[in-house]
Every structure is written in C-alpha cells, then in structure tokens.
C-alpha positions in Angstrom: -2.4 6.5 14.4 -3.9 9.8 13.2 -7.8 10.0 14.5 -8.7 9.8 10.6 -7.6 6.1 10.2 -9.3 5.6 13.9 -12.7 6.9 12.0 -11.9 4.5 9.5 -11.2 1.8 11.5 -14.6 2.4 13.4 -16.3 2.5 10.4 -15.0 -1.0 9.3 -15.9 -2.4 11.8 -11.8 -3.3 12.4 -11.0 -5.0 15.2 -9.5 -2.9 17.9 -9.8 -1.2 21.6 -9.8 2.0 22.0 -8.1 2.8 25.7 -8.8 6.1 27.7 -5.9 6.6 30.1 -6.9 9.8 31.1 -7.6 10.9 34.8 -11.8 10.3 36.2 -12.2 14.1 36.2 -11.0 14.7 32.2 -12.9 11.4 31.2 -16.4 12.5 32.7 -16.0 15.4 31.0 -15.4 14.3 27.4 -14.9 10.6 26.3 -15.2 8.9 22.6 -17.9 6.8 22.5 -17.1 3.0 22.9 -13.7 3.2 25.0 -12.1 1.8 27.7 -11.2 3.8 30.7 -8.0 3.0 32.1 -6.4 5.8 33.9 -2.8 5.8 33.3 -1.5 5.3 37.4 -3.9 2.2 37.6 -2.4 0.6 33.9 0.3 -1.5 35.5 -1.9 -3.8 38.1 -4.2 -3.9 35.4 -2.4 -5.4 32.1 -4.7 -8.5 32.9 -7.5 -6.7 31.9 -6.3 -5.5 28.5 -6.7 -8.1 24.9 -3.4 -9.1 23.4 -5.2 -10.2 20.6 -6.3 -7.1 18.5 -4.5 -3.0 18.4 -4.5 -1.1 21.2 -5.3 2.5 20.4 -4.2 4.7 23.3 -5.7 7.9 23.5 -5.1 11.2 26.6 -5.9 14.7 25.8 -3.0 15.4 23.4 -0.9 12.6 23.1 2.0 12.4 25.6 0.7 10.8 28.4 -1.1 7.8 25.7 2.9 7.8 24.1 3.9 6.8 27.6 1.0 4.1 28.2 2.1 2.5 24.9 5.7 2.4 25.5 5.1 1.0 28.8 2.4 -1.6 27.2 4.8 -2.4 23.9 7.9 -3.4 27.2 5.1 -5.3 28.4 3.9 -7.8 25.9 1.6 -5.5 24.1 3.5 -5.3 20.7 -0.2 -4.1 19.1 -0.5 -0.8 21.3 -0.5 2.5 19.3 -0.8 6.1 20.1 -3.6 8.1 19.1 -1.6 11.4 17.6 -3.6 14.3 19.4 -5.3 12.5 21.6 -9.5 13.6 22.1 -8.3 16.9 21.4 -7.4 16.2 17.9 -10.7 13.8 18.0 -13.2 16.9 18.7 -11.5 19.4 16.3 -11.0 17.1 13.4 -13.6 14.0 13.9 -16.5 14.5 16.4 -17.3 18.5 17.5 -19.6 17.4 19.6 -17.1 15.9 22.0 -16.0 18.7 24.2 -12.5 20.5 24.4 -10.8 21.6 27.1 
C-alpha cells in the first residue's frame, strides 16, 4: 500500500492497524503516530496479539523487513496484512516531515 492511500485511510477513519516491526532503538527514534510496535524477532509468539478482523499495514524503515512480516503473517492466517511500500522512510519524505529520517 503506497503511504498515500495509508493517509487516506487515516483520514477515513478506515479500519485498520498500523504495525511497527522495527527494532526498540529505530522506533524511539521515529514512529507514525497511532501504531503498534511489534519488533519483527518477537512477531511469531505474538500472532495472539494481532486482529484478524481488519488490514494489517506493516511498516520498517524501507520496506523489506515489513515484506517479510507480511509474508510470514499471510502463511499464518493473516490474509489482510499488507506492506507499507517505503516504509517510515517514504512516510517522512512524502507524508509527515516532521517524523525524522535516518
């Protein structure tokens, strides 16, 4: 999902979850508002935690390590779970500046 239709999405008020799977260090030092911090090691003895009932938008810094949470989520009864393309690097240059790049 380009960060774009995410904006939208949070805009509408659509239904969703917005997961972080990023590691503690990246997260403290830029996160979108309103997500769900997940890191990536910890996702697979916590799938309890996660809804079934409304998309999954996975976001990391650029994209791959979020491509690999949602393939791993999709294997896993999460058929809703979608990459966010660029990750919160693509979310401070194109949506939000004042989340911080690295």
């Amino acid at each position: 999902i380009p960060v774009e239709e995410l904006q939208r999405w949070r805009e509408e008020g659509r239904p969703h979850l917005l997961l972080d799977v990023r590691t503690p260090r990246e997260h403290a030092f830029a996160a979108i508002a309103g997500d769900v911090f997940l890191p990536l090691h910890e996702l697979p003895e916590r799938l309890a935690e996660l809804p079934r009932d409304r998309p999954l938008v996975v976001n990391c810094h650029m994209g791959g390590r979020s491509a690999q949470a949602v393939g791993y989520l999709r294997g896993r009864g999460f058929p809703q779970a979608i990459n966010l393309e660029g990750g919160i690097d693509a979310w401070s240059a194109t949506i939000d500046p004042d989340v911080p790049r690295y």
